[in-house]
ROSE-4610 file (N, C-alpha, C; in Angstrom, 1 decimal, always signed):
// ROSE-4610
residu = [X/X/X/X/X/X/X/X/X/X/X/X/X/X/X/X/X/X/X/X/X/X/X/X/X/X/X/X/X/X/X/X/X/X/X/X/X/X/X/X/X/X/X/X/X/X/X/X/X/X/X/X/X/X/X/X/X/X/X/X/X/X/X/X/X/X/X/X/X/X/X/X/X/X/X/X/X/X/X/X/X/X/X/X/X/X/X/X/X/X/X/X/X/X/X/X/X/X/X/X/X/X/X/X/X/X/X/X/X/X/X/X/X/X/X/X/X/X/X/X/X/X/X/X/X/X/X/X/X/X/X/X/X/X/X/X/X/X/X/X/X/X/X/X/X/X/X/X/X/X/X/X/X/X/X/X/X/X/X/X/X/X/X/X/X/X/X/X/X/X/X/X/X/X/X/X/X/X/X/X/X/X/X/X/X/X/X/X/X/X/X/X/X/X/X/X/X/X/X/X/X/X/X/X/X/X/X/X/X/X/X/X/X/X/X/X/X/X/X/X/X/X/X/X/X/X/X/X/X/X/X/X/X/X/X/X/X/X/X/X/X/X/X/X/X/X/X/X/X/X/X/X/X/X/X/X/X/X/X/X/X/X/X/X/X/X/X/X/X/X/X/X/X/X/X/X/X/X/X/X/X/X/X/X/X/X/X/X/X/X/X/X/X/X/X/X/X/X/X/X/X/X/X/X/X/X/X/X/X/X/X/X/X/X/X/X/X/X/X/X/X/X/X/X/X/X/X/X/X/X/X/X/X/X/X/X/X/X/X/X/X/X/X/X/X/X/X/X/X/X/X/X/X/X/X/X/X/X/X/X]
num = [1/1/1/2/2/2/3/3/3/4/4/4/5/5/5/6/6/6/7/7/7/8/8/8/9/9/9/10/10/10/11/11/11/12/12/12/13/13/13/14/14/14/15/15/15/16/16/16/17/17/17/18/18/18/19/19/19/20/20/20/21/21/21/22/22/22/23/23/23/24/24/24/25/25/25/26/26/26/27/27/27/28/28/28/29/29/29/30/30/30/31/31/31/32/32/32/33/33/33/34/34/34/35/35/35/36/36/36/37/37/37/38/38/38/39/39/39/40/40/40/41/41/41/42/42/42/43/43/43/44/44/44/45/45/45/46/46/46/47/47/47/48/48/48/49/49/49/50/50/50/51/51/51/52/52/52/53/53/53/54/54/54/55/55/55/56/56/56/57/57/57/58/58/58/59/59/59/60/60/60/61/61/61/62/62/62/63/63/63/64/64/64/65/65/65/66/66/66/67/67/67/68/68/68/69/69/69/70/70/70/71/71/71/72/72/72/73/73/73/74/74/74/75/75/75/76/76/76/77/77/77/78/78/78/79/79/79/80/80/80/81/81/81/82/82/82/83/83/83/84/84/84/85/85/85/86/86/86/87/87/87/88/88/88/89/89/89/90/90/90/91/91/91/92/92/92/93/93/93/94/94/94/95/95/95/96/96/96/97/97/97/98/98/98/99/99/99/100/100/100/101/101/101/102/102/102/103/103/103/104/104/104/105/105/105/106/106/106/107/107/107/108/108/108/109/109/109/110/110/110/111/111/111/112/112/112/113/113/113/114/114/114/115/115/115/116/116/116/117/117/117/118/118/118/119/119/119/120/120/120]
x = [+106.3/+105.9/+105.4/+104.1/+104.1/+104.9/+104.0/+105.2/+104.7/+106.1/+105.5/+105.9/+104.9/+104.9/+105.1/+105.7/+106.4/+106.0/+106.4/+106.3/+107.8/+108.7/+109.4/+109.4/+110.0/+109.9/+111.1/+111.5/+112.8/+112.8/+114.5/+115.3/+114.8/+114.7/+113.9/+112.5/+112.2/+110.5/+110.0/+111.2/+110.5/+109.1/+107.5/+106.9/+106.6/+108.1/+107.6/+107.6/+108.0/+108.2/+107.1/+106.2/+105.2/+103.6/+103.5/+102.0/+100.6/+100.7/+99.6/+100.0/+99.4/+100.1/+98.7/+98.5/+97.0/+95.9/+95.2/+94.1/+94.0/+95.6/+95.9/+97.0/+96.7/+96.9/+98.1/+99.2/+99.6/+99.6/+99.4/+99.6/+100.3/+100.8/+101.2/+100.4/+100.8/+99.7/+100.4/+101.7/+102.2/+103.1/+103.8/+103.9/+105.5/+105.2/+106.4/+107.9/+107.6/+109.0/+109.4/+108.9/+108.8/+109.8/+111.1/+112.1/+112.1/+111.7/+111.3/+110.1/+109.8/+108.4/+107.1/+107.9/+106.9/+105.9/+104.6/+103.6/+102.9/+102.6/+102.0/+100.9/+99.6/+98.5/+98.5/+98.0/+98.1/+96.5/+95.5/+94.4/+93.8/+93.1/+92.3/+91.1/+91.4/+90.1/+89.1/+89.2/+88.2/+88.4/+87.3/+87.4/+86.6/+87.4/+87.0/+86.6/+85.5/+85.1/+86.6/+86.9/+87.1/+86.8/+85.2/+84.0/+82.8/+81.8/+80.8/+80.3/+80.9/+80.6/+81.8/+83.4/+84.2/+85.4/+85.2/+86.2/+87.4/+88.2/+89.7/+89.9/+89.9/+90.1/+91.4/+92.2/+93.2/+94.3/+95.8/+96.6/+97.7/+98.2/+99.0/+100.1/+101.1/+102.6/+103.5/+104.8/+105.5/+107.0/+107.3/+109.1/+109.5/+110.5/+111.2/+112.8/+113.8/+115.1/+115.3/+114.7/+115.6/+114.9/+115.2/+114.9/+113.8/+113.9/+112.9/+111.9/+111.9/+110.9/+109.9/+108.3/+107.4/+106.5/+106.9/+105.3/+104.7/+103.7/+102.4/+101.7/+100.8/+100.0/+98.7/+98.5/+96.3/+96.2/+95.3/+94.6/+92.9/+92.7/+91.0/+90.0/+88.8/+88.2/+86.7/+85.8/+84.6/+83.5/+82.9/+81.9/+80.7/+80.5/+79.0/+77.5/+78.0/+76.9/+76.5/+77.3/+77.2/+77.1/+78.1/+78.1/+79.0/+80.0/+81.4/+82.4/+83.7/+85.2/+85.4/+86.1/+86.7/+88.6/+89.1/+90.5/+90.7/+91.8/+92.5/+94.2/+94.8/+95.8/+96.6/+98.0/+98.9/+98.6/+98.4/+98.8/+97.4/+96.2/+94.8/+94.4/+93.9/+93.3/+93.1/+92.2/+91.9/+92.7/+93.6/+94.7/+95.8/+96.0/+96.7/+96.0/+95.1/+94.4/+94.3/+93.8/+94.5/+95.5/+96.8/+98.0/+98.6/+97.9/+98.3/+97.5/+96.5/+95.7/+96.6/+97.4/+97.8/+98.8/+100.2/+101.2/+100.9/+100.0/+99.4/+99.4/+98.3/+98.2/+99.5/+100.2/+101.3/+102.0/+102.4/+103.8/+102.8/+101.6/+100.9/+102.0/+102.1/+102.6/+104.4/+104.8/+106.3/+106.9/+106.0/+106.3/+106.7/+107.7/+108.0/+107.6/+106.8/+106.9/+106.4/+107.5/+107.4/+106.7/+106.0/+105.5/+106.5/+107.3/+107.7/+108.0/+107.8/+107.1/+108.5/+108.4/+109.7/+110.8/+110.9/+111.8/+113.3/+114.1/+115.5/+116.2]
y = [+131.7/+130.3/+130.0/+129.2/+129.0/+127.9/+127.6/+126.6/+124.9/+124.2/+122.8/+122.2/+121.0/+120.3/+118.7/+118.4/+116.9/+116.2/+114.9/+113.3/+113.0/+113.1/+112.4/+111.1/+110.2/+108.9/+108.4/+107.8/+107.1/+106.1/+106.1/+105.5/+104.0/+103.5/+102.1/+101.8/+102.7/+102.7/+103.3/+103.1/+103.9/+103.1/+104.3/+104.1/+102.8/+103.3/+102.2/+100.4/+100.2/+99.1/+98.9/+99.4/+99.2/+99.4/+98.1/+98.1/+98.6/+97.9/+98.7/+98.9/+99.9/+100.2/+100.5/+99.9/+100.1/+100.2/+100.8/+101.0/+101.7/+102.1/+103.0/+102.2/+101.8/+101.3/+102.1/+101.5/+102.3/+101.4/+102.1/+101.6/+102.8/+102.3/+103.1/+103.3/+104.8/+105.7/+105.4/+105.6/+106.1/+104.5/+104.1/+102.3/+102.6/+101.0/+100.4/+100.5/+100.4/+100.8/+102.3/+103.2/+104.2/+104.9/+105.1/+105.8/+107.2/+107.9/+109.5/+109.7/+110.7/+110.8/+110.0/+109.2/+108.1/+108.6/+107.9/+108.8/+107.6/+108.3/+106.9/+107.2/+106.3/+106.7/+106.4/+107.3/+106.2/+106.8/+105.2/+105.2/+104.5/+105.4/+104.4/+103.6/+102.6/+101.5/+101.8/+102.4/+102.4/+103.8/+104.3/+106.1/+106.4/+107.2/+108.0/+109.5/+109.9/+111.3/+112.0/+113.1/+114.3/+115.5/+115.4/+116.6/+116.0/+117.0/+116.2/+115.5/+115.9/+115.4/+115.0/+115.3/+114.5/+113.8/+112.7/+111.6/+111.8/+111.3/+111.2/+109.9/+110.1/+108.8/+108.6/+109.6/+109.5/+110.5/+110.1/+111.5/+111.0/+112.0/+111.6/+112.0/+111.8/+112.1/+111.7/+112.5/+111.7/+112.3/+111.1/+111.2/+112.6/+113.0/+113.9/+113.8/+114.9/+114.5/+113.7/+114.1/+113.3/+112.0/+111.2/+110.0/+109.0/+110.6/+110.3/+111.0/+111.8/+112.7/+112.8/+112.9/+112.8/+114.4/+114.6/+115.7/+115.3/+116.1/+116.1/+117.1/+115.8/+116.4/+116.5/+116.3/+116.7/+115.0/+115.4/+115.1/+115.0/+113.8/+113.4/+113.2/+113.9/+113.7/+113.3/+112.6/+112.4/+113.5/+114.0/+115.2/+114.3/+113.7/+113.1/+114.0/+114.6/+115.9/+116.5/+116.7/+116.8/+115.5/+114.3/+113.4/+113.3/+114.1/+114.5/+114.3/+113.8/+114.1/+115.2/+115.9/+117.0/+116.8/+117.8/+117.9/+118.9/+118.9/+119.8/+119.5/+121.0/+121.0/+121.0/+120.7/+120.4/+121.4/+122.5/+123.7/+124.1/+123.3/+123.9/+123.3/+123.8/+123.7/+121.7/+121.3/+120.3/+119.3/+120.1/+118.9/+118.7/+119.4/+119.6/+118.3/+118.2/+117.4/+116.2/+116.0/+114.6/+114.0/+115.1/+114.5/+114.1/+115.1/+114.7/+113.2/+113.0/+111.7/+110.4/+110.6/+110.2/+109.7/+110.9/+111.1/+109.5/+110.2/+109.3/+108.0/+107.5/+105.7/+105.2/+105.7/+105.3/+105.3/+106.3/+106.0/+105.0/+104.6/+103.5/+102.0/+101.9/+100.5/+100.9/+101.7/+102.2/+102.7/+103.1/+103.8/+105.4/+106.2/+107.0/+108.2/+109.3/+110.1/+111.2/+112.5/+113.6/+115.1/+115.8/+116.7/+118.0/+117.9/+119.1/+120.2/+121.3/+122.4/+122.9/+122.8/+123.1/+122.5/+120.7/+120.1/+120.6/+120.0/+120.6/+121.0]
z = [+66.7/+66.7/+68.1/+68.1/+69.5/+70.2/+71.6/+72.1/+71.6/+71.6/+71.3/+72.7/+72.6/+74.0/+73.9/+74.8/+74.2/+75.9/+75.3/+76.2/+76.4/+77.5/+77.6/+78.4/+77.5/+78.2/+78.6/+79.7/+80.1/+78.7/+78.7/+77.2/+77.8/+78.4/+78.5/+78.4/+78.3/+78.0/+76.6/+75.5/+74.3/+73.9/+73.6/+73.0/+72.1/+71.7/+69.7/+70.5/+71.5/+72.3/+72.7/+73.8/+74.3/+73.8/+74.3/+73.2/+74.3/+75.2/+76.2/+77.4/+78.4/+79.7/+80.1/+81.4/+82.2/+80.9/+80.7/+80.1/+78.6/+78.5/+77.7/+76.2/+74.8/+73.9/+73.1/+72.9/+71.8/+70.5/+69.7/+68.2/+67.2/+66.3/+64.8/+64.3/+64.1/+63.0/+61.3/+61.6/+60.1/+60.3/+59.0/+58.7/+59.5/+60.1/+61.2/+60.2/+59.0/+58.0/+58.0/+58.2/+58.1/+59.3/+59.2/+60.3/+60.6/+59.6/+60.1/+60.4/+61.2/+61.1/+62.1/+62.6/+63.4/+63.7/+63.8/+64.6/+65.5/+66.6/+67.7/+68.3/+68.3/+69.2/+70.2/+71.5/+72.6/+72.4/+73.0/+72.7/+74.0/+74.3/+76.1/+75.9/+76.4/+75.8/+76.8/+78.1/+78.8/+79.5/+78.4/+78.3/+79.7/+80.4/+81.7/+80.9/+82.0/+81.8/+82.6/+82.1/+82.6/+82.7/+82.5/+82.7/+82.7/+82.6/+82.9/+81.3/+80.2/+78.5/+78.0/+78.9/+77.5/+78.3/+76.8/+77.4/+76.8/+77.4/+76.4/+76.0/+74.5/+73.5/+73.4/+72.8/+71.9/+72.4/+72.2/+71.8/+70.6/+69.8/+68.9/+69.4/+69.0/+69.2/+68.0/+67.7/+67.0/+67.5/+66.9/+66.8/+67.0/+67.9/+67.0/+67.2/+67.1/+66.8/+68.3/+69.3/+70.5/+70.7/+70.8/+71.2/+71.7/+72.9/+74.1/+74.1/+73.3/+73.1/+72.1/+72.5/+71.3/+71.5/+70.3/+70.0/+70.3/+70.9/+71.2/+69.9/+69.0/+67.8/+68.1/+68.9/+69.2/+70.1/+70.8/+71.6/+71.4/+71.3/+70.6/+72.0/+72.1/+73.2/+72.4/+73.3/+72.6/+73.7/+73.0/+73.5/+73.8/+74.4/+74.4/+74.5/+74.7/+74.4/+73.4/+72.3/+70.8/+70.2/+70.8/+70.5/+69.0/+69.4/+68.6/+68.9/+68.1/+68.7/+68.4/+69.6/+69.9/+69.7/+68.8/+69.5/+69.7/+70.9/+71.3/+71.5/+72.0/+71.7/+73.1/+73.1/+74.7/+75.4/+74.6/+75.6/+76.1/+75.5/+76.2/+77.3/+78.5/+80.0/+79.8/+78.8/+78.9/+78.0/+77.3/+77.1/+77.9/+78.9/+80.1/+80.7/+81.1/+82.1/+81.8/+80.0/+79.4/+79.9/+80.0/+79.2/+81.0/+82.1/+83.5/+83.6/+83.3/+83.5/+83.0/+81.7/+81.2/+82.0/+82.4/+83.0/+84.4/+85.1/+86.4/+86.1/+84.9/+84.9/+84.3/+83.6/+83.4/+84.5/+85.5/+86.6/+87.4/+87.8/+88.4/+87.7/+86.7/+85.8/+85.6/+86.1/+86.4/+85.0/+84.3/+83.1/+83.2/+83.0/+83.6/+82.5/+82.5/+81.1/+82.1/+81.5/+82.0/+80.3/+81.1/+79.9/+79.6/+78.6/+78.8/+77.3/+77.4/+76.5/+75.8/+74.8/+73.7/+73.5/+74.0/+74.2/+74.7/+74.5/+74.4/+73.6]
């Protein structure tokens, strides 16, 4: 199995709480009734390149048994070159770079979320 890669977030900063942080949107994918399974977009309203053709739109995440912890389910980039969404995955070069871009505008707004690869 390969490796999974997760979001931790300090227990005062869960996710399902926060609705935008800097530039970056979270909303529910799967319904607010729904206790297993959670899934959450964080979505950037004001898409920065991180190459010379792709932006980072999107990442998914969901629940898992710890608390503080979210899968990382794909990461949505827009290709302006093809003029396509692209995903990729935590463990690829450029979803690395997402997920540190990510990491950064958040600790800017004192949101604290660390990446780490096969939880606990």
């Amino acid at each position: 199995m390969g490796s999974a890669f997760f979001l931790e977030f300090d227990a005062y900063d869960n996710p399902m709480q926060l609705s935008k942080v800097g530039n970056w949107v979270i909303t529910f994918i799967s319904p607010k009734d729904q206790e297993h399974q959670v899934q959450l977009a964080i979505t950037n309203v004001l898409p920065r390149q991180i190459s010379a053709q792709l932006q980072p739109r999107r990442i998914v995440i969901q629940q898992s048994a710890d608390a503080q912890q979210w899968q990382i389910q794909q990461i949505e980039c827009f290709d302006s070159q093809t003029n396509q969404e692209i995903s990729f995955q935590a463990k690829d070069t450029i979803g690395q770079t997402v997920i540190q871009r990510v990491i950064q505008e958040f600790d800017k707004y004192d949101v604290s979320i660390q990446l780490i690869e096969n939880g606990k």
